[in-house]
DSSP file (Angstrom, degrees, kcal/mol; ACC not computed):
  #  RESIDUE AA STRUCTURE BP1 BP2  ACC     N-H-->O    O-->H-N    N-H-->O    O-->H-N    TCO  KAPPA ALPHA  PHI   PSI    X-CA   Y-CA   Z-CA
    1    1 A X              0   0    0      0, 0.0     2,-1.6     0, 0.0    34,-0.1   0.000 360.0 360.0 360.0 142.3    0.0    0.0    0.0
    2    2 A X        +     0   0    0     32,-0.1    33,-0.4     1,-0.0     2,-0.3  -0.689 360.0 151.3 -95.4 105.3    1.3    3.4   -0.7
    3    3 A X        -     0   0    0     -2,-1.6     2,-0.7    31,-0.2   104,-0.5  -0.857  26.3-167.7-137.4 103.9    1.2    4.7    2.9
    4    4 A X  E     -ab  36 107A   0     31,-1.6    33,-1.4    -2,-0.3     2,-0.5  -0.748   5.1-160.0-102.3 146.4    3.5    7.3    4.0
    5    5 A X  E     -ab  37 108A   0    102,-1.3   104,-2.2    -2,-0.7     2,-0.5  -0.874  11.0-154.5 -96.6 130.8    3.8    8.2    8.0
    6    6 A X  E     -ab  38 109A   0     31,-2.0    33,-2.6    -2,-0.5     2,-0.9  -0.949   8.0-145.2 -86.7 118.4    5.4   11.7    8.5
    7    7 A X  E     -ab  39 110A   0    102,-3.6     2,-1.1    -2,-0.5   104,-0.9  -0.676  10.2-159.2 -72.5  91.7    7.1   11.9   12.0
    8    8 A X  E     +a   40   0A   0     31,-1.0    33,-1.1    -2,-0.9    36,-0.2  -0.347  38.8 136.2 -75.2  84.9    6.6   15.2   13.2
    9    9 A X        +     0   0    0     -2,-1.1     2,-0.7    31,-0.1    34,-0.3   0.512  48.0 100.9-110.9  -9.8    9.4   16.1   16.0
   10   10 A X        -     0   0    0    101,-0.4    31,-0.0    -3,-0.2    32,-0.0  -0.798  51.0-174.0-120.1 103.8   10.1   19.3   14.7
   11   11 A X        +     0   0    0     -2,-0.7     2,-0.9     4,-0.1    -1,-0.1  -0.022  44.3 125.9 -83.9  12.4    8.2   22.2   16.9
   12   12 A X    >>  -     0   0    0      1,-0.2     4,-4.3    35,-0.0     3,-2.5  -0.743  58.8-147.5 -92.1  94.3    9.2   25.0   14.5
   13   13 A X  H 3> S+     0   0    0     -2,-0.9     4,-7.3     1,-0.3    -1,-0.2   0.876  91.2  45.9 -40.4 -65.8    6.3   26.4   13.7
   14   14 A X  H 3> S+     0   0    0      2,-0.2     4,-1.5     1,-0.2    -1,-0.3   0.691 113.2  53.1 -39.2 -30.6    7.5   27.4    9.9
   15   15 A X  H <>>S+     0   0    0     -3,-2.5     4,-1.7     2,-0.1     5,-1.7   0.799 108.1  45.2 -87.5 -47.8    8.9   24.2    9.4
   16   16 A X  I  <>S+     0   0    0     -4,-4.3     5,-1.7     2,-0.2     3,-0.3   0.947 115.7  46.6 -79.7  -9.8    5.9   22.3   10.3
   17   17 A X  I  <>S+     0   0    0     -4,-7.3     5,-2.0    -5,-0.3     4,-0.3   0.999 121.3  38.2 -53.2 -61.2    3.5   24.6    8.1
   18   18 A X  I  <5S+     0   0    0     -4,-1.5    -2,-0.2     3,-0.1    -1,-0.2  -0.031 132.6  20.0 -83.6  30.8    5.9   24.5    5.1
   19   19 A X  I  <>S+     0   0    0     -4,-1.7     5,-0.6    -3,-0.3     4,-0.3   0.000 121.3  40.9-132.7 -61.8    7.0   20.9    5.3
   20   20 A X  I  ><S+     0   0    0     -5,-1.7     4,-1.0     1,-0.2     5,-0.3   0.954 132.3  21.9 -61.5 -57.4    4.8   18.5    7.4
   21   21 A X  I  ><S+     0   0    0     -5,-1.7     4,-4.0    -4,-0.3     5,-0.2   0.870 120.3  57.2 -93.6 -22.8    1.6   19.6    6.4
   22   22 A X  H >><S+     0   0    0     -5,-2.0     4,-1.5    -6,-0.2     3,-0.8   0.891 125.0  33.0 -60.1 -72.5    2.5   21.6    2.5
   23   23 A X  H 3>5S+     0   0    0      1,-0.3     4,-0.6    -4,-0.3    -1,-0.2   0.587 121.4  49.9 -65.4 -35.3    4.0   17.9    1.5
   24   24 A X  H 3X<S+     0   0    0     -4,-1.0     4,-1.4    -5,-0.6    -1,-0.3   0.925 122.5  36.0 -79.4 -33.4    1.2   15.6    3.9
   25   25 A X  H <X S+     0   0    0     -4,-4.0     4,-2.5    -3,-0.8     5,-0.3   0.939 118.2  47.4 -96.2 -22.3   -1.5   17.4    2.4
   26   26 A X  H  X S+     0   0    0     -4,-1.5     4,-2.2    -5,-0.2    -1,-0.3   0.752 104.5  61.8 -50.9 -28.2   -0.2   17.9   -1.1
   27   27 A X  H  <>S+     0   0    0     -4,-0.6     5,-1.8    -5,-0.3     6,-0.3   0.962 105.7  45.2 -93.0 -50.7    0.7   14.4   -1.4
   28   28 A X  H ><5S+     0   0    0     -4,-1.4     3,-1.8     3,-0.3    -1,-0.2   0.906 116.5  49.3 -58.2 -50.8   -3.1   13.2   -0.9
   29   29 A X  H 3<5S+     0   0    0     -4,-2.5    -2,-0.2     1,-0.3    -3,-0.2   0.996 117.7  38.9 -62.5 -33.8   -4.4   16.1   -3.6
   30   30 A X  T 3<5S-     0   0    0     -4,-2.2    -1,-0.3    -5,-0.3    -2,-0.2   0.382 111.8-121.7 -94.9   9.6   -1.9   15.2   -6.1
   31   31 A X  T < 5 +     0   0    0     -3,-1.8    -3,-0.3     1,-0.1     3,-0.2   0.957  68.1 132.9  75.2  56.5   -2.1   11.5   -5.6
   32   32 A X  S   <S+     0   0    0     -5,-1.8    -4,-0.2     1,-0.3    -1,-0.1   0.504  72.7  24.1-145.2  -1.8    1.1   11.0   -4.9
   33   33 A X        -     0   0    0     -6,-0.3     2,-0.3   -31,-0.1    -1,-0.3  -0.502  66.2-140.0-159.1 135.9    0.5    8.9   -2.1
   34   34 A X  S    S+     0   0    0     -3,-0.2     2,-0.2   -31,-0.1   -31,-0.2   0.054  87.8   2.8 -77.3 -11.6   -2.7    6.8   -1.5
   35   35 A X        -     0   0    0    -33,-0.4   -31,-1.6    -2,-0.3     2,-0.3  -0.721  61.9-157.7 -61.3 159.3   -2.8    7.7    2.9
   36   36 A X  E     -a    4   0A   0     29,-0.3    31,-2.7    -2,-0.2     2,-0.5  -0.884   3.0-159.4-150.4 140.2   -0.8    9.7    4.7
   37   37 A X  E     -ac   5  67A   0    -33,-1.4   -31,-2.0    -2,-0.3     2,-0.5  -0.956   3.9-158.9-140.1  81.0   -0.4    9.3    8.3
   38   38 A X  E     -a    6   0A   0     29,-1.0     2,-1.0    -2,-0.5    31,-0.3  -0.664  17.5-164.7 -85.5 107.0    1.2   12.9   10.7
   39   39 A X  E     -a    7   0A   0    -33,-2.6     2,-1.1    -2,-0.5   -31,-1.0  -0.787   7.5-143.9 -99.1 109.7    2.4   11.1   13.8
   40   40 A X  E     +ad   8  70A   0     29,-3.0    31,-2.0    -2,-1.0     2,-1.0  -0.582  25.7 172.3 -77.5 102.5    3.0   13.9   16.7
   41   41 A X    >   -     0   0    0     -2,-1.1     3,-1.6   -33,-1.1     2,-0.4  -0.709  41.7 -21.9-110.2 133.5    5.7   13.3   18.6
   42   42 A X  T 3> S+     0   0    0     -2,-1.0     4,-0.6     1,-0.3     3,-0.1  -0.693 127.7   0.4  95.7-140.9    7.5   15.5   21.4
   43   43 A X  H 3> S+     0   0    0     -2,-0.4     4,-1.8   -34,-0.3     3,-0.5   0.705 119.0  75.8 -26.6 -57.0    7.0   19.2   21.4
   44   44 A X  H <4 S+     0   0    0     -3,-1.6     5,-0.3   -36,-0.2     4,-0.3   0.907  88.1  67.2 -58.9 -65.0    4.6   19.1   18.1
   45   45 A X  H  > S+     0   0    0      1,-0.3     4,-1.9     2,-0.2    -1,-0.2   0.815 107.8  31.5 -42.5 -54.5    2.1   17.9   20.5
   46   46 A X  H  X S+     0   0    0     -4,-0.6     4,-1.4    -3,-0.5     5,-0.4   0.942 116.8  56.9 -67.4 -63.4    2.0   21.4   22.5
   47   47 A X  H >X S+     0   0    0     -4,-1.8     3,-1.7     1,-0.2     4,-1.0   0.658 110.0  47.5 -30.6 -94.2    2.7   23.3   19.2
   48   48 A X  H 34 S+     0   0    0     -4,-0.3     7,-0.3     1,-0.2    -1,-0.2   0.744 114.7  45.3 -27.2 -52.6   -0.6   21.5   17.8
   49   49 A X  H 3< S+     0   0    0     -4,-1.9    -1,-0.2    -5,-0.3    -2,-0.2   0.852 123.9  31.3 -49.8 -45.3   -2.6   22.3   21.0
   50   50 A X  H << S+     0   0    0     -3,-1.7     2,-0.9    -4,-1.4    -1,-0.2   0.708  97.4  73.9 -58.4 -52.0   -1.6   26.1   21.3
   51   51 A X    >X  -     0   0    0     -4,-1.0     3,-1.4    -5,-0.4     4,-1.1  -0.714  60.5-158.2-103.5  94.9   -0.9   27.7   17.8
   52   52 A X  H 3> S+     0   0    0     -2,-0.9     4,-1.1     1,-0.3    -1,-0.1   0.512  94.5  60.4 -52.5  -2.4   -4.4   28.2   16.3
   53   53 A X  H 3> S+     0   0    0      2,-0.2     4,-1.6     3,-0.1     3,-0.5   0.936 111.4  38.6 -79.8 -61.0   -2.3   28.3   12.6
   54   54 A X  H X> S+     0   0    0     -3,-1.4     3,-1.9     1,-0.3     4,-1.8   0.822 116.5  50.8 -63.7 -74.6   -0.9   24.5   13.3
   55   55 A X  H 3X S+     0   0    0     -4,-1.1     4,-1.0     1,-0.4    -1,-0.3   0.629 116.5  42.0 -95.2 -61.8   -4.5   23.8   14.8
   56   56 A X  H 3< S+     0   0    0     -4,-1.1    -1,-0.4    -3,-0.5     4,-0.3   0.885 110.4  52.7 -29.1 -71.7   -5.7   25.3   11.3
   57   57 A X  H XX S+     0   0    0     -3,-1.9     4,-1.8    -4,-1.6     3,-1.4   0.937 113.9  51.5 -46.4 -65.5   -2.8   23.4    9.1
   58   58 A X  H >X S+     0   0    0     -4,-1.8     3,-2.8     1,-0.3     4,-1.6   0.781 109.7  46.5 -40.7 -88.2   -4.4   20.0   11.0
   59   59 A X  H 3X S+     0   0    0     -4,-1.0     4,-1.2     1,-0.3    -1,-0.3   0.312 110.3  44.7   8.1 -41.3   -7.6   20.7   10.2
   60   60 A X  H <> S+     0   0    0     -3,-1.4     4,-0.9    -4,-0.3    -1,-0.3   0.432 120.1  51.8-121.3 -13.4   -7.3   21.6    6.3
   61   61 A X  H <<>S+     0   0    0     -3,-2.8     5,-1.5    -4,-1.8     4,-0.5   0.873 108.4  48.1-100.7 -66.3   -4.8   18.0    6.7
   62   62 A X  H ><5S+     0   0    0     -4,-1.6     3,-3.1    -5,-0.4    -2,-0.2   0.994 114.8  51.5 -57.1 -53.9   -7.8   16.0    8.5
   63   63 A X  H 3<5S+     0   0    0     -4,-1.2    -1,-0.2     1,-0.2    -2,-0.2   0.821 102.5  53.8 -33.4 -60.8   -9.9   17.5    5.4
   64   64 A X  T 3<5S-     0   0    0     -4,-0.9    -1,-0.2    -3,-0.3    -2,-0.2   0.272 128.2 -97.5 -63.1  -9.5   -7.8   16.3    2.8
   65   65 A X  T < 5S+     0   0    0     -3,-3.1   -29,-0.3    -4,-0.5    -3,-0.2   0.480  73.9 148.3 103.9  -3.0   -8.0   12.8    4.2
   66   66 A X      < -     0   0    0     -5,-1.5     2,-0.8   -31,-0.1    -1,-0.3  -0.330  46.4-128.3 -65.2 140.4   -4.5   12.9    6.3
   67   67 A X  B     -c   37   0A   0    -31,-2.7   -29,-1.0    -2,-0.1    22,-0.1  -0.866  20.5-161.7 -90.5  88.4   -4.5   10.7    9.6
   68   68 A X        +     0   0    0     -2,-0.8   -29,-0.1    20,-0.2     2,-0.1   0.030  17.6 169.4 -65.1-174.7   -3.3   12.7   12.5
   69   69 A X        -     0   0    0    -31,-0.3   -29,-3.0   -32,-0.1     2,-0.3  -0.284  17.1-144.5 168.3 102.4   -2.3   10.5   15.3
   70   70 A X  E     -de  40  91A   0     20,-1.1    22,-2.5   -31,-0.2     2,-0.4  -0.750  25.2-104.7-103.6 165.0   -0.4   11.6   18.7
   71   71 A X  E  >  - e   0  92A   0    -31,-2.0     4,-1.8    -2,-0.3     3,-0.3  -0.541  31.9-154.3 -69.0 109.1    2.2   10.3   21.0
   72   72 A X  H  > S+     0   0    0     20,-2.1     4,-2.0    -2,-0.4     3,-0.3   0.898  94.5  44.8 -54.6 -60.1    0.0    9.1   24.3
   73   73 A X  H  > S+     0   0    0      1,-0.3     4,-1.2     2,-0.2    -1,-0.3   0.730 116.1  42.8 -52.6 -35.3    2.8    9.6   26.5
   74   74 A X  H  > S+     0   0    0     -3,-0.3     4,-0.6     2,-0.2     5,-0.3   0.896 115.1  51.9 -87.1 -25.5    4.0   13.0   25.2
   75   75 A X  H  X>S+     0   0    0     -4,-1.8     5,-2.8    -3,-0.3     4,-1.7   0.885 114.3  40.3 -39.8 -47.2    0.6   14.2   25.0
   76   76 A X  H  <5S+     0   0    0     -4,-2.0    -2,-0.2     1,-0.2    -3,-0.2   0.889 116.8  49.7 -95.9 -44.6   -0.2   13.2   28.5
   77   77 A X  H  <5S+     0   0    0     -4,-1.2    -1,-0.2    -5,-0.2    -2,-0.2   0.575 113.6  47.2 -49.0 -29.1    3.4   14.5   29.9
   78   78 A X  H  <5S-     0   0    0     -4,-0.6    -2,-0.2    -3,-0.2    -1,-0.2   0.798 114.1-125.5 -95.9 -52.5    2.8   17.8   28.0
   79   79 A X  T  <5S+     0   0    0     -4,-1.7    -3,-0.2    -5,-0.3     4,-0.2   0.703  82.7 107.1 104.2  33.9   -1.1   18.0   29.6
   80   80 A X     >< +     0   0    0     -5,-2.8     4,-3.5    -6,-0.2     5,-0.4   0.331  34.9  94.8-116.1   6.5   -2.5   18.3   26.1
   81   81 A X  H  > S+     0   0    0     -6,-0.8     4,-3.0     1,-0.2     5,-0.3   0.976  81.9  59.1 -65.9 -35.7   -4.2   15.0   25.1
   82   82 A X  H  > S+     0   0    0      2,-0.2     4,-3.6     1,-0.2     5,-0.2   0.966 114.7  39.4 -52.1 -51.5   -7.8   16.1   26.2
   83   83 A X  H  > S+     0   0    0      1,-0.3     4,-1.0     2,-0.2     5,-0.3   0.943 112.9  54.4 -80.1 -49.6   -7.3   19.1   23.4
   84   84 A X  H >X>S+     0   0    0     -4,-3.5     3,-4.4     1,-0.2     4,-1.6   0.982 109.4  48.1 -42.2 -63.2   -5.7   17.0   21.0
   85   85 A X  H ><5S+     0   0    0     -4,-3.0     3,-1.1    -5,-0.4    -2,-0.2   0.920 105.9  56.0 -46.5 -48.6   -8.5   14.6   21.2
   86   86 A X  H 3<5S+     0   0    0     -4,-3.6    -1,-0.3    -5,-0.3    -2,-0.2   0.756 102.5  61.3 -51.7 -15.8  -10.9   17.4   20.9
   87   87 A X  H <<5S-     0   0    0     -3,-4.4    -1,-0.2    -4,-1.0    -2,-0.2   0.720 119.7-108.6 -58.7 -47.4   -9.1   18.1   17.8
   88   88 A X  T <<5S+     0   0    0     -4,-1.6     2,-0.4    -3,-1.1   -20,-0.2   0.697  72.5 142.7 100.7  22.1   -9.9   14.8   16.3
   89   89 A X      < -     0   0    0     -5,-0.9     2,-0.5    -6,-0.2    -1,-0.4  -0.779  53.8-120.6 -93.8 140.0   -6.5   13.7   16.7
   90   90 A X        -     0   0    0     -2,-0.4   -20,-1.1    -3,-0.1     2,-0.5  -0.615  23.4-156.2 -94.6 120.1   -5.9   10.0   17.7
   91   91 A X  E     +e   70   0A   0     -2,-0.5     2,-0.3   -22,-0.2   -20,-0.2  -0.779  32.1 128.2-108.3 135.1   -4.1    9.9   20.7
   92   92 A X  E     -e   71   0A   0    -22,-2.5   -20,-2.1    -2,-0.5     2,-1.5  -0.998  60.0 -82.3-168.0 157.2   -1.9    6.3   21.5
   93   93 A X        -     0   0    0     -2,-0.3     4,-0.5   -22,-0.2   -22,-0.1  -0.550  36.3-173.2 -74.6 109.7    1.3    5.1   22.4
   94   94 A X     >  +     0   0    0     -2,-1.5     4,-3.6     2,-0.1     5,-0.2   0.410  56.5  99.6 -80.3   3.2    3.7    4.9   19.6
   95   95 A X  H  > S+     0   0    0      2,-0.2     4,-3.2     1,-0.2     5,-0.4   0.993  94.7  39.5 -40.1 -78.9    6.7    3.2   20.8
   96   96 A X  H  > S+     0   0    0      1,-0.2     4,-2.2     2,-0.2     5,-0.3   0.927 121.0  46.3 -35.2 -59.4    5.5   -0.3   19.2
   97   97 A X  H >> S+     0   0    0     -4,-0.5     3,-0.8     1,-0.2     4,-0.5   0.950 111.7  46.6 -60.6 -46.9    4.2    1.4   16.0
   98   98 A X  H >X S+     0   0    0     -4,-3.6     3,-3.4     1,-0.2     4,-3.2   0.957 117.3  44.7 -51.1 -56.8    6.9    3.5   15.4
   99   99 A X  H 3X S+     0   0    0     -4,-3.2     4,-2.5    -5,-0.2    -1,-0.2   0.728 113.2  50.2 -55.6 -19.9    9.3    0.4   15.9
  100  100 A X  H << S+     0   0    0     -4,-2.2    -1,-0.2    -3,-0.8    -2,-0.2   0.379 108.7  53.4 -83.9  -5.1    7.1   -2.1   13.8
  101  101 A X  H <<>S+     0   0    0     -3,-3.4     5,-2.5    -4,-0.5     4,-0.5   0.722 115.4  42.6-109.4 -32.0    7.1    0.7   10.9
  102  102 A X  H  <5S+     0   0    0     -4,-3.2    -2,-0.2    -5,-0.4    -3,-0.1   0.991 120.6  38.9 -38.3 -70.6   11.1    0.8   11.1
  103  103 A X  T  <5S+     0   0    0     -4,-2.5    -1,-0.2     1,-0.3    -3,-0.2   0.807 110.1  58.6 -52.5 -48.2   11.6   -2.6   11.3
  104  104 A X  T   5S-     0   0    0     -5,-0.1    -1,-0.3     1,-0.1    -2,-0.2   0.682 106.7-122.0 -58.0 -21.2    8.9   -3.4    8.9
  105  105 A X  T   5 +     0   0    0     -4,-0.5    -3,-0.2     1,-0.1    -2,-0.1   0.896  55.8 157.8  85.9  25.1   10.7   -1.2    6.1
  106  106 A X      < -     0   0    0     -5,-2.5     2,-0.3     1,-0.1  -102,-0.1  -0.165  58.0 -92.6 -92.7-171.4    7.6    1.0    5.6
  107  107 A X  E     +b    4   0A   0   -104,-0.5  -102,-1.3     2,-0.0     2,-0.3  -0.636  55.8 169.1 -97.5 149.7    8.1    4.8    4.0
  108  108 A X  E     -b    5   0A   0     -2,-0.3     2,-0.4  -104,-0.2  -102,-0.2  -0.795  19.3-159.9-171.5  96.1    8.5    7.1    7.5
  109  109 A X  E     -b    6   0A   0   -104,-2.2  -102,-3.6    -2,-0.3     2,-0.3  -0.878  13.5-144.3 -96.0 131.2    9.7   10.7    6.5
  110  110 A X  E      b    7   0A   0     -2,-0.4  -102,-0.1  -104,-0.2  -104,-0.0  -0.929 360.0 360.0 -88.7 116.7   11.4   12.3    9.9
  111  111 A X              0   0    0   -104,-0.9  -101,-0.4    -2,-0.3  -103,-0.2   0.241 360.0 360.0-134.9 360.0   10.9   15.9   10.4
């Protein structure tokens, strides 16, 4: 299956407008890959919760058929999983997935 996961570690606001989400959300309008999957890890998890532009950027990404998904433990560590969730963001522990998507050989852009 053409499914790419974006890891999102990168709390930079600019970076994650004009890379994580121009590239996640482009890449479903232009076909270019058949899901896409914005895995929040770290820091992005506050960024998302706080900066109504990311919160925006999500949003116009959930539209476009992109899979949000955050890190349960940094969510919960940060004190933002209730607002992610209100978001419509899927909040879970990613140790296992992340490692299973390594291991597994699957396409996993780091940002």
């Amino acid at each position: 299956m053409d499914h790419l996961h974006i890891l999102w570690t990168n709390a930079d606001p600019l970076t994650s407008e004009n890379m994580v989400f121009m590239y996640g959300v482009n890449s479903l309008r232009m076909g270019w890959w058949d899901k896409v999957t914005i895995i929040t890890w770290g820091a992005t998890a506050k960024l998302a919760a706080e900066n109504e532009l990311i919160a925006a950027r999500i949003n116009e990404a959930q539209e476009a058929g992109a899979h949000i998904s955050a890190c349960k433990a940094c969510a919960e560590e940060l004190g933002v999983a209730d607002k992610l969730a209100g978001m419509g963001i899927e909040i879970k522990y990613w140790g296992e997935g992340l490692t299973d998507l390594i291991k597994n050989d699957r396409k996993l852009l780091t940002i």
